[in-house]
C-alpha positions as CSV (number, residue, x, y, z in Angstrom):
1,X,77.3,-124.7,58.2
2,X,79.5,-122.1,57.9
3,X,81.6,-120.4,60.3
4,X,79.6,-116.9,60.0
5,X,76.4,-119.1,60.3
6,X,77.4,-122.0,63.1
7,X,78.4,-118.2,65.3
8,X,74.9,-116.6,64.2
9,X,73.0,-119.5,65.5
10,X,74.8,-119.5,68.7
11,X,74.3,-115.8,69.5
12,X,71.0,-115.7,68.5
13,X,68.8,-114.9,71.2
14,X,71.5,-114.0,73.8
15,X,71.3,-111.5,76.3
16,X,75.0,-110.8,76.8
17,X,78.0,-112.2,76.1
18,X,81.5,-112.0,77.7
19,X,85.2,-112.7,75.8
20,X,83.4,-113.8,72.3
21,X,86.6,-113.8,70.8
22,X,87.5,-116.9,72.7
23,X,84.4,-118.6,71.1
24,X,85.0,-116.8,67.6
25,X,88.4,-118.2,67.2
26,X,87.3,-121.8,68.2
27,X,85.1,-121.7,65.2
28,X,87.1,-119.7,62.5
29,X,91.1,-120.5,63.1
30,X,90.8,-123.9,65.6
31,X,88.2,-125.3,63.3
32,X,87.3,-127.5,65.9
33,X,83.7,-128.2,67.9
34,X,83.3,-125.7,70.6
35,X,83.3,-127.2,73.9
36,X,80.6,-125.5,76.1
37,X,78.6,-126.5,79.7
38,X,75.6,-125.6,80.9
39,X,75.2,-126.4,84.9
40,X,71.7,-126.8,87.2
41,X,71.8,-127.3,90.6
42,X,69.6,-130.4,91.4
43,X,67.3,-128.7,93.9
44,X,63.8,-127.7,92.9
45,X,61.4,-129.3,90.4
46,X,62.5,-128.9,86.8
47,X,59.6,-126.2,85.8
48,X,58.9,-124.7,81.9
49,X,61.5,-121.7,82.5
50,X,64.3,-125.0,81.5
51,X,63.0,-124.6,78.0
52,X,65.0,-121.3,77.6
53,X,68.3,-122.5,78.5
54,X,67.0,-126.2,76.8
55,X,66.2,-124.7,73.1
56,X,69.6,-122.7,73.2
57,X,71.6,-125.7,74.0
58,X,69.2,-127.3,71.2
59,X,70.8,-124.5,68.6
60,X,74.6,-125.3,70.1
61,X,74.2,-128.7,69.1
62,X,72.3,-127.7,65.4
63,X,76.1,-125.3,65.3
64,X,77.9,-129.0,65.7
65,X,79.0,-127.8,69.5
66,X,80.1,-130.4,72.2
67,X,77.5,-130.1,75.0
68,X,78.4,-130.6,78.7
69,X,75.1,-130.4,81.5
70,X,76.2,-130.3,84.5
71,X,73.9,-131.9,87.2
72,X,75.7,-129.5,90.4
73,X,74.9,-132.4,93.3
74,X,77.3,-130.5,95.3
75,X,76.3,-127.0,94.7
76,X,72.8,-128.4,95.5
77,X,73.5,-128.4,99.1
78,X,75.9,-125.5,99.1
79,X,72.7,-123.6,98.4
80,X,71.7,-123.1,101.7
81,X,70.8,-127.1,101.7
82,X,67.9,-126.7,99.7
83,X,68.7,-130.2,98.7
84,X,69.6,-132.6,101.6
85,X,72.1,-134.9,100.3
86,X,69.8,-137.9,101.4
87,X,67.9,-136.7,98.1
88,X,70.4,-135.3,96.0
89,X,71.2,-138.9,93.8
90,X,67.9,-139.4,93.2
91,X,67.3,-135.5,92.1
92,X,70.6,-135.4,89.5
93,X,68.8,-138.6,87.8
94,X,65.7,-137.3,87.9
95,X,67.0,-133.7,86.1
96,X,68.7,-136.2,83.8
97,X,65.6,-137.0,82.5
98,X,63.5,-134.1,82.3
99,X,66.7,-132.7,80.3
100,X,66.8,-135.2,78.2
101,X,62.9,-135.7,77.5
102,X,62.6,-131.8,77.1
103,X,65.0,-131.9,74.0
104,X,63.3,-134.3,72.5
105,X,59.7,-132.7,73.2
106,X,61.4,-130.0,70.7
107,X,62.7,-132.1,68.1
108,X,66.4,-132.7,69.3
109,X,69.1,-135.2,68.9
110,X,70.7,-135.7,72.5
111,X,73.3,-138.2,70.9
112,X,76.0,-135.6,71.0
113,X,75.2,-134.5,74.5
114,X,77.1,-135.6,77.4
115,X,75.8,-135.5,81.3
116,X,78.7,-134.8,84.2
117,X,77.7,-135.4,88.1
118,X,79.7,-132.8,89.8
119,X,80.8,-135.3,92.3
120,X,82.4,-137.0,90.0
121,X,85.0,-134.7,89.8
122,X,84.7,-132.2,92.3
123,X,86.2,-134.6,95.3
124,X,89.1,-135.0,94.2
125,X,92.4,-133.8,95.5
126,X,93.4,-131.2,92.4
127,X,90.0,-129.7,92.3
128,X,90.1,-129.5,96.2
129,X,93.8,-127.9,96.5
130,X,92.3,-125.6,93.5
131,X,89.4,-124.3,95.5
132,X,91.5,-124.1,98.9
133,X,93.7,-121.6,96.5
134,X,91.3,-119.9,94.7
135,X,89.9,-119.0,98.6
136,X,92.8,-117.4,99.5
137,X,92.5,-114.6,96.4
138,X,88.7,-114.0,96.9
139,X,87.6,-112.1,99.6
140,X,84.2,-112.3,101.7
141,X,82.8,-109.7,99.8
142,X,83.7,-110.5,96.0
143,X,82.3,-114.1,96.9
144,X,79.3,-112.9,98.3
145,X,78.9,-110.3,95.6
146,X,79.0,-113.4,93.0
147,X,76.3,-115.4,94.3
148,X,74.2,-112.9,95.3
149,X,71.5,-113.3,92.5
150,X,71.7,-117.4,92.4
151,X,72.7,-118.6,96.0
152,X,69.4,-118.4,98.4
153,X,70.5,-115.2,100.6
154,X,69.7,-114.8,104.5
155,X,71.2,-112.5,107.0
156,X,73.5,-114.5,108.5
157,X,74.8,-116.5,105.2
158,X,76.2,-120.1,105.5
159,X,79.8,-120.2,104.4
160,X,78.7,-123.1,101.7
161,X,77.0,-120.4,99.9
162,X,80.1,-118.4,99.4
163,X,81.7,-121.8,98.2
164,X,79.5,-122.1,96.0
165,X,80.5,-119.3,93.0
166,X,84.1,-120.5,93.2
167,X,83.3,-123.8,92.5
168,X,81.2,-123.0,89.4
169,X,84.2,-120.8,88.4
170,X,86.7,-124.0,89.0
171,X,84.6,-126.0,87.1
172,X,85.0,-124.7,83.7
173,X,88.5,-125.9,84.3
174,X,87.8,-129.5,84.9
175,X,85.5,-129.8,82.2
176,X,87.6,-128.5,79.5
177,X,85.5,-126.3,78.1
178,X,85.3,-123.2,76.2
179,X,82.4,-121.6,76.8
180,X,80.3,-121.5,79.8
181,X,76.6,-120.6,79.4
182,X,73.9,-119.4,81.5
183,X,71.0,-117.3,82.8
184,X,71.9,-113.3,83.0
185,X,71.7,-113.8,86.9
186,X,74.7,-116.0,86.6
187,X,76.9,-112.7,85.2
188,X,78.5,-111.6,88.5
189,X,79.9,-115.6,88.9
190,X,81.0,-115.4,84.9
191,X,82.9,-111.9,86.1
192,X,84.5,-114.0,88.9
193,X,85.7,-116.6,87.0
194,X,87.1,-114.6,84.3
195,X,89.1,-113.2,86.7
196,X,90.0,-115.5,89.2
197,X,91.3,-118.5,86.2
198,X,94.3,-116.6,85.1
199,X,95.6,-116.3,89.1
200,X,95.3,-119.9,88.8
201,X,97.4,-120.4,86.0
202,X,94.3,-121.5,83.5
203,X,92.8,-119.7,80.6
204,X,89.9,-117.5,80.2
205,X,87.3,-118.5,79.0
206,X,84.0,-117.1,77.1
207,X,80.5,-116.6,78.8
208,X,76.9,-116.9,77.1
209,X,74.5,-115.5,78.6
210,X,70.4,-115.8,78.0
211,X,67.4,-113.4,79.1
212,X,65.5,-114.6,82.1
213,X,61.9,-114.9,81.5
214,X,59.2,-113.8,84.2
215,X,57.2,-116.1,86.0
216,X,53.3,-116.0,85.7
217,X,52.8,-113.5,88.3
218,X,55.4,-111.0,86.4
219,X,58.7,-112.1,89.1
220,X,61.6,-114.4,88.6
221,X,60.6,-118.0,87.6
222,X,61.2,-119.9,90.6
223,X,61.2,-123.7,91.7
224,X,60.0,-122.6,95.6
225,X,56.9,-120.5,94.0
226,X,54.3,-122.7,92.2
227,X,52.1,-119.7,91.5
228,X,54.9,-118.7,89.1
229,X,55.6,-121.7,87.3
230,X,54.7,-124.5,85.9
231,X,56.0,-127.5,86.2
232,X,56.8,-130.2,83.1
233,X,54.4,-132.8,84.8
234,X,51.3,-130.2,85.2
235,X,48.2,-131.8,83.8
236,X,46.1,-129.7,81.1
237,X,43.6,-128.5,83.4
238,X,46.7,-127.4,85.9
239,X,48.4,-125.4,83.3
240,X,44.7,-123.7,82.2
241,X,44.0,-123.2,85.7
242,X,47.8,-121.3,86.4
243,X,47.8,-119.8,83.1
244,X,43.7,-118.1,84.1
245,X,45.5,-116.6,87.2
246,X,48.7,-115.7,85.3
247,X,49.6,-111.6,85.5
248,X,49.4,-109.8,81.9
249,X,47.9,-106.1,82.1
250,X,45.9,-105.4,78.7
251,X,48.6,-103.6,76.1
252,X,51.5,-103.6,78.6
253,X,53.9,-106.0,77.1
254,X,57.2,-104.8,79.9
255,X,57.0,-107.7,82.5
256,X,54.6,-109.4,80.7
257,X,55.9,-113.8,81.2
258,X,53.9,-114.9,78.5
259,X,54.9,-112.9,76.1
260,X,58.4,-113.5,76.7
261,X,58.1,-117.2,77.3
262,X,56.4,-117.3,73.2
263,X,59.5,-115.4,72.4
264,X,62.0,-117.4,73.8
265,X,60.6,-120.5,73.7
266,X,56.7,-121.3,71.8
267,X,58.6,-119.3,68.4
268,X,62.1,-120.9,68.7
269,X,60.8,-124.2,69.6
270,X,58.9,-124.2,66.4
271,X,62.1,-123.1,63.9
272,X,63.9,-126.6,64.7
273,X,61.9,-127.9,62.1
274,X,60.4,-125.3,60.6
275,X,59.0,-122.2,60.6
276,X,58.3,-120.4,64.1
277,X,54.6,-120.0,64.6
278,X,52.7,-119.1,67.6
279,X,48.5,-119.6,67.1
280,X,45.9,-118.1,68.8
281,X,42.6,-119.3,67.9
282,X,39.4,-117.1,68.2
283,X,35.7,-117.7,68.2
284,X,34.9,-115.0,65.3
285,X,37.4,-114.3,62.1
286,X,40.4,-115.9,61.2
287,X,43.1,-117.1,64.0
288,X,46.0,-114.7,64.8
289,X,48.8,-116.4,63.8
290,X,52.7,-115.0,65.1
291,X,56.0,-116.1,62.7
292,X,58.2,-113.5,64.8
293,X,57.4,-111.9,68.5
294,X,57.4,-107.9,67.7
295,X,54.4,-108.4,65.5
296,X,52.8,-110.4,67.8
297,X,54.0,-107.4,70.7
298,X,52.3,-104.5,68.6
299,X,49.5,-106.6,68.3
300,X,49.3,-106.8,72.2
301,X,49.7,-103.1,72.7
302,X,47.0,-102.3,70.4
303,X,44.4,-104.4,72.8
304,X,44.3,-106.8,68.7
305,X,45.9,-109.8,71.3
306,X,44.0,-109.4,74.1
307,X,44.9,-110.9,77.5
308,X,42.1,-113.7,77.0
309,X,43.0,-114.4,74.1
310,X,47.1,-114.4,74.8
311,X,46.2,-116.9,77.6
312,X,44.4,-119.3,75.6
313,X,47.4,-119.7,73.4
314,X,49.9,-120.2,75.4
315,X,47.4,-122.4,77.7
316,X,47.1,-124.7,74.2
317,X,50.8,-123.8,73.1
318,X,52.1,-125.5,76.1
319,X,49.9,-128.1,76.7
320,X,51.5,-129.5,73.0
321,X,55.2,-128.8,74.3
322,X,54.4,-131.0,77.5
323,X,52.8,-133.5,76.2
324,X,55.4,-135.8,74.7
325,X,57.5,-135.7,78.0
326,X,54.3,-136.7,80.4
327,X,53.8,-139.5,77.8
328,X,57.2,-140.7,78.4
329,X,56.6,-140.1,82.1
330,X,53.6,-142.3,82.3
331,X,54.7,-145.1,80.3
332,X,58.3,-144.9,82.7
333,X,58.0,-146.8,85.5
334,X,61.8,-146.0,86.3
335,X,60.7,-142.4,86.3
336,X,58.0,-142.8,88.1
337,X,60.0,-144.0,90.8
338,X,62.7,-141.7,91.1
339,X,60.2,-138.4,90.9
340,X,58.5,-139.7,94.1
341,X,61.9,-140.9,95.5
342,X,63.4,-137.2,94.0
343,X,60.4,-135.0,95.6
344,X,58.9,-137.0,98.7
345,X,55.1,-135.3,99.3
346,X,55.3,-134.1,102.5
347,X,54.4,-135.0,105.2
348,X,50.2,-135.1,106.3
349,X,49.6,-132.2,108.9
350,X,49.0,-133.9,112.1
351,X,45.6,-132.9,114.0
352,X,45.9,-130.7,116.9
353,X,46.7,-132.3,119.8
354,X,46.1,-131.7,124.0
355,X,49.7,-130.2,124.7
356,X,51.9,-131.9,126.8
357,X,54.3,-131.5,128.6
358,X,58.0,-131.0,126.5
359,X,59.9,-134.1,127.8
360,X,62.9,-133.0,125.5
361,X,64.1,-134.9,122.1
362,X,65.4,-137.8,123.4
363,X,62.4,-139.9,125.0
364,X,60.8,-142.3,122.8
365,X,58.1,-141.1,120.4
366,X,60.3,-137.9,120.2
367,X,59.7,-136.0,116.7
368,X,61.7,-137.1,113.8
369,X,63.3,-135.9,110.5
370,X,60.5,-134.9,108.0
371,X,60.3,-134.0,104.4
372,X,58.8,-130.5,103.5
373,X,56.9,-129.7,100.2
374,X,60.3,-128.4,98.6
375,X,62.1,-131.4,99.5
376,X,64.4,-129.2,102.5
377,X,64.1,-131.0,105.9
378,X,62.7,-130.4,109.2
379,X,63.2,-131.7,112.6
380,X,65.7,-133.2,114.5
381,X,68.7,-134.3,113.0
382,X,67.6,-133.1,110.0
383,X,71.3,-131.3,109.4
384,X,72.9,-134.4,109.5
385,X,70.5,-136.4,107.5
386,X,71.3,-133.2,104.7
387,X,75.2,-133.4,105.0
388,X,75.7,-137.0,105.6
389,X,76.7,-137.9,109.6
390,X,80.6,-138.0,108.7
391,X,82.6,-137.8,105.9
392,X,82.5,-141.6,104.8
393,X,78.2,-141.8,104.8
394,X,78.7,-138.0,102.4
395,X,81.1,-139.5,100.1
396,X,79.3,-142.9,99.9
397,X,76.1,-141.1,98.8
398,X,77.8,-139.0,96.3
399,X,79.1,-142.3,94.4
400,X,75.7,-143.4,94.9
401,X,74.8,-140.9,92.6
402,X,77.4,-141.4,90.1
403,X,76.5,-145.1,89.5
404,X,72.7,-144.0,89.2
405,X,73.3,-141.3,87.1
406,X,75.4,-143.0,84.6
407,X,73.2,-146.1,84.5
């Protein structure tokens, strides 16, 4: 490719972008591959929302870019502890999987991409003596303000959560990168970092920045809402049965998920190889059949696409871009394991029972650490079984991770 090309492909489909230069000069004067890292937080189940931020790393790599995920293990439980750390190994080599299977499902070489465990890095005594400085030129407020669209928020935050945004700043440092890409509701951490590097003595770097896509019920895609996802591992019938429930007012095409999700991902997914197309079959006349998203929006406005009809294609659309992964899945008994090891089922509601008398937490029988539904715990002891019981167990379980995540 050429320069003016390898740049078009990775802009394409942006929302925003900070400090392109940085990127532009990589490519036309270094002449070198751009560097750029893409981090999750393992907490939640992976869920179809991945394949935005999946099918543009998929274009990076088509531009010949060097492409870092990070798997956050840290950040996971900085989040509020939406991911005890009794979980967190098994949930980085679990999202090491689903990212790797989702390229794939589209058609993607993963040999040049490269997985980094946070913990891997993150522990040691630069990086610390880095964020202990870095705390000391960000105030309550500006760290607060950073995190406020992608750390959980409560009324009385956790100081973890305003670790958290200068951590993901520091860690475009120690991955030597260029480029740091993300969802739009990462922007106020991207401002951050551009401006807290420099104090540090390190460069600036650039920030990518993609469209978030609604959920099925016209919100935020989320991981803790299963009414507005769907999740890699959804059978056929699931995905109908979410998709028949799924929020799209006739002609109104503003806040309308499925829409965006064939524009960012059913149309893009399908130019890897070839051209994009998006098919809806019908019963009568020929099927309506989309090569670019605004024809297939005017269609929708003028009640041509109608919401039964914009359904059923997406219903079929995705079933096709799941199925290769679940096939993996099922024929993975490695996978298999980790997903129930990743995501324990909760715990069966007990029967309602004669109360008795409360004789405290200590007396034998006394209720113990459970697992909810979104993998948080409950019960007593359940902070220390999410931040280790002293430093040694934390750190032990972090290089847990490491060895399983690079095996």
């Amino acid at each position: 490719m050429t320069p003016d090309e390898k740049l078009a492909l990775i802009f394409e489909n942006l929302q925003e972008s900070l400090n392109p230069e940085i990127l532009e000069d990589v490519v036309r004067n270094q002449n070198r591959p751009v560097k750029i890292y893409w981090g999750t937080a393992t907490t939640g189940r992976p869920h179809c929302g991945y394949f935005v931020p999946m099918l543009k790393i998929a274009q990076f790599l088509q531009a010949g870019c060097h492409v870092k995920i990070l798997l956050a293990d840290i950040h996971a439980f900085l989040d509020n502890l939406k991911a005890p750390i009794e979980l967190v190994n098994h949930r980085a080599k679990y999202y090491k999987f689903v990212i790797t299977e989702s390229l794939k499902a589209v058609g993607v070489s993963v040999d040049r991409l490269e997985f980094v465990l946070g913990s891997e890095y993150q522990k040691s005594s630069d990086y610390m003596m880095d964020l202990l400085r870095l705390s000391t030129m960000t105030t309550e407020h500006d760290a607060k303000r950073a995190g406020a669209e992608v750390v959980k928020q409560t009324d009385n935050p956790l100081l973890s959560g305003l670790i958290y945004p200068l951590m993901q700043a520091l860690d475009e440092q120690y991955l030597d990168v260029d480029v740091q890409f993300g969802g739009v509701d990462q922007r106020k951490i991207f401002a951050l970092a551009k401006e807290a590097l420099p104090k540090l003595g390190y460069k600036e770097r650039a920030h990518l920045m993609n469209k978030m896509v609604p959920g099925l019920q016209g919100d935020k895609m989320s991981s803790s809402d299963p009414d507005s996802k769907i999740d890699l591992l959804d059978s056929p019938d699931a995905v109908k049965k979410k998709l028949k429930k799924a929020f799209a007012a006739p002609k109104e095409v503003e806040g309308n998920g499925l829409i965006a999700f064939i524009e960012y991902v059913l149309l893009p997914a399908g130019a890897i190889d070839s051209e994009p197309t998006f098919t809806v079959e019908r019963r009568e006349g020929e099927p309506l059949v989309y090569h670019d998203a605004q024809k297939l929006k005017d269609d929708y406005a003028a009640d041509v696409l109608t919401p039964q009809l914009l359904k059923a294609g997406v219903t079929d659309a995705i079933n096709k871009l799941l199925a290769p992964i679940q096939k993996t899945f099922s024929e993975s008994p490695e996978w298999q394991e980790i997903e129930k090891l990743a995501y324990p089922p909760p715990a069966p509601e007990k029967k309602k029972e004669k109360k008795v008398k409360n004789k405290g937490t200590r007396h034998p029988g006394a209720a113990k650490v459970e697992a909810q539904a979104d993998g948080s715990l409950k019960g007593e002891g359940a902070q220390e079984a999410s931040v280790g019981k002293d430093v040694k167990d934390a750190m032990a379980k972090l290089d847990l991770a490491k060895d399983e995540v690079k095996s």
